[in-house]
C-alpha positions, 0 to 999 in steps of 0.5 A: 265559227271559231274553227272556220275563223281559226283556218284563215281561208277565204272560203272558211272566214266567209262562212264564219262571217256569216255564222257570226252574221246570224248570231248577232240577228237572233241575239238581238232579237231574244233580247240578248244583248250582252251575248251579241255584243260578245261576238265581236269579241270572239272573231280572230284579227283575220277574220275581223280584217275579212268581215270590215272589207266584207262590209265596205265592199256590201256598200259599194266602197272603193277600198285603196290601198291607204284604207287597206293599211288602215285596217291593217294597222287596226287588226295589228292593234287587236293581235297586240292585245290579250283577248277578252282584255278591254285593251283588245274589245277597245282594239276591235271597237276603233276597227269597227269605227273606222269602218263605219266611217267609210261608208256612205252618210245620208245628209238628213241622218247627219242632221238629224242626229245634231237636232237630237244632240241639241235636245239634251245639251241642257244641265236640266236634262243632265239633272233629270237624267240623274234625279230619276236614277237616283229616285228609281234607285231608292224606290227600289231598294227602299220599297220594292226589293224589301217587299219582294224579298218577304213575299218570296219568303211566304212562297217560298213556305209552298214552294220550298226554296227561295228565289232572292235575298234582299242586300245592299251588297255591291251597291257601293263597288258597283256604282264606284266601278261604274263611275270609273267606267263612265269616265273610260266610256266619255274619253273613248266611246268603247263600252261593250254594253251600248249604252247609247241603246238607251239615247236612241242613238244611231251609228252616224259619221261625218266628214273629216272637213271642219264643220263635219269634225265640229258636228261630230265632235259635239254629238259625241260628246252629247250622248257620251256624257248621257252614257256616261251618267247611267254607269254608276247606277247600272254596275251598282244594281249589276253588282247588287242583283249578282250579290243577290242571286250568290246569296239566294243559291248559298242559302239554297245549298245550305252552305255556312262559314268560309265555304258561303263566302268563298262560293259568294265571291267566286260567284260574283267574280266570274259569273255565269253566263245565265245570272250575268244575263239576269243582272244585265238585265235588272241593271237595265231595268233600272236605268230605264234601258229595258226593252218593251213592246212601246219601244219596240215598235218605236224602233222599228218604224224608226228603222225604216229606210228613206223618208219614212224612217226620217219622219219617224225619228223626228216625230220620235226622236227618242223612244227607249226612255219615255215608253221604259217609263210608261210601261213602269207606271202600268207595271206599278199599278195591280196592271202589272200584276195581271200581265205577268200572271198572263206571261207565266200562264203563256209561257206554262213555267212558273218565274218566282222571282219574276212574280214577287217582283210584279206584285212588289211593283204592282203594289206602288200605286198605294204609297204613291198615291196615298203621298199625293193625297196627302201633299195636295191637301196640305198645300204642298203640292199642285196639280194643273194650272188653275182656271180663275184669274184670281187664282193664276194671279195667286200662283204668280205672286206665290211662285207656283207651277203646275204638276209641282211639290214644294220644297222647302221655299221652292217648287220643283216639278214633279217631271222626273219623278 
């Protein structure tokens, strides 16, 4: 695709488009986002400037000559800056806008998007979002990971080798990156991961009259915020699991001294693509961006095209969190256990580090459990709203709420957590 790209005929950056076309349809479909964001990445300016009159022409647009210098202008943009440099994907990213931008908008997809916007403009969903990172995040360094990493030392006595290595390493710079990155991403809308995958949110536009602008503002600005707030947890376990792995395959190759630290920091600064993939893909799991099933079949009755499809978004405005969590709470019960022991099966390999993790996920249910008991038998936590009058009239007066744990004089409802 590069050498056609690289030959800048008509016929040539046709083909290409359509190598690059097929590659973005089977990356996604594996699940392998970090390489179909990348292929943008890797066409040429002519062949960017081939595939945005490709698609403006595929939807019927009428392409003037202001739109020409338009592209034009954008393309100019991306040959001024260094490849593979932020400058250049944010280069290509407002190309790829501008783009969008021309094509036809259906009205009910306009609304629909404002309607979704208004769900999550609450500081009580900022809080949320923020709470349950944070309780994940502890979670799984404080409980999960610990466990994980001593069952794979047991296996490790049958197998031979290790798979993981418990460490806080690149916490702190990931999660400091990530902020940086956070606030980049809120002020341009560029972010080659597409956080916005999480927030269910689609590719929508609106005119250049001033309600259009207003509602395009706003929209903007409502799901830049939420992307903007996972990037201090996604880099910090980014960071952390390549930390992991350097440290996992140190140890494998026995290596000592400054020969360890200089393979760690080599390892960690330009990863391969096969361990960039597996901490894209814990980052993921821990901000609840991980694909399942749920959400997969969410989104597809989403996709649909008309009526159907607008149906479908209104009943399930958002599907990626809510069925993340669902899927997490069955994974953190022995449930968990059973499918990847089933998926390893399948699959005839067998995953260490995938097994360890199930079995550190799956025993959860324990101290969970066992932390409930102990709060409702003390008082300190409430499960429905009670049937007696008396009862409800007590709760009143005591500030109580259902499915709640008290903190300190105030009670806090157990939602996101």
């Amino acid at each position: 695709a590069k050498r056609l790209d690289a030959r800048s005929t008509t016929k040539s950056l046709q083909e290409a488009t359509e190598i690059y076309e097929q590659l973005a349809e089977k990356f996604s479909k594996a699940g392998q986002l970090v390489q179909a964001a990348s292929l943008l990445g890797n066409r040429t300016p002519e062949g960017l400037r081939f595939s945005a009159i490709k698609s403006l022409k595929k939807e019927g647009v009428t392409i003037t000559p202001e739109m020409t210098k338009k592209i034009d202008g954008f393309v100019q943009q991306v040959k001024k800056t260094d490849a593979g440099s932020y400058d250049n994907g944010l280069a290509r990213h407002n190309l790829m806008q501008y783009v969008a931008k021309q094509l036809p908008q259906r009205k009910m997809s306009q609304i629909l998007q404002v309607w979704k916007a208004g769900l999550l403009t609450s500081p009580r969903t900022t809080a949320g979002n923020l709470a349950a990172n944070t309780a994940e995040a502890i979670l799984r360094k404080g409980y999960v990971d610990p466990l994980a990493n001593i069952l794979d030392a047991a296996t490790s006595l049958v197998t031979g080798q290790r798979s993981r290595k418990y460490t806080l390493r690149g916490m702190g710079s990931g999660a400091s990156e990530g902020l940086v990155k956070g606030v980049r991403y809120f002020k341009t809308g560029y972010d080659p991961r597409n956080p916005s995958q999480k927030f269910d949110v689609r590719n929508i536009n609106y005119s250049d009259k001033p309600l259009g602008k207003a509602a395009e503002i706003y929209t903007q600005a409502v799901f830049r915020l939420m992307g903007s707030q996972d990037q201090p947890f996604y880099y910090a376990a980014l960071r952390n699991s390549l930390y992991d792995q350097a440290l996992t395959q140190a140890s494998r190759q026995k290596l000592k001294g400054t020969a360890k630290q200089d393979f760690i920091k080599e390892f960690v600064t330009e990863p391969q693509t096969k361990a960039m993939d597996l901490a894209d893909k814990e980052a993921r799991y821990a901000v609840f961006q991980n694909e399942t099933a749920l959400g997969k079949a969410a989104s597809k009755l989403k996709s649909t095209e008309g009526l159907g499809g607008d149906v479908a978004e209104f009943l399930i405005p958002f599907s990626q969190v809510p069925s993340s969590i669902a899927t997490r709470m069955i994974e953190r019960t022995p449930i968990g256990w059973a499918t990847e022991i089933a998926k390893q099966i399948k699959n005839k390999k067998f995953d260490q580090r995938a097994m360890t993790q199930a079995i550190a996920n799956g025993s959860m249910v324990i101290p969970l459990v066992g932390a409930g008991v102990a709060l409702a038998n003390s008082g300190a936590m409430t499960l429905g709203y009670p049937t007696d009058k008396k009862e409800r009239d007590l709760w009143e007066a005591e500030g109580k709420q259902p499915y709640s744990i008290k903190v300190g004089d105030q009670w806090l409802s157990t939602n996101y957590f």
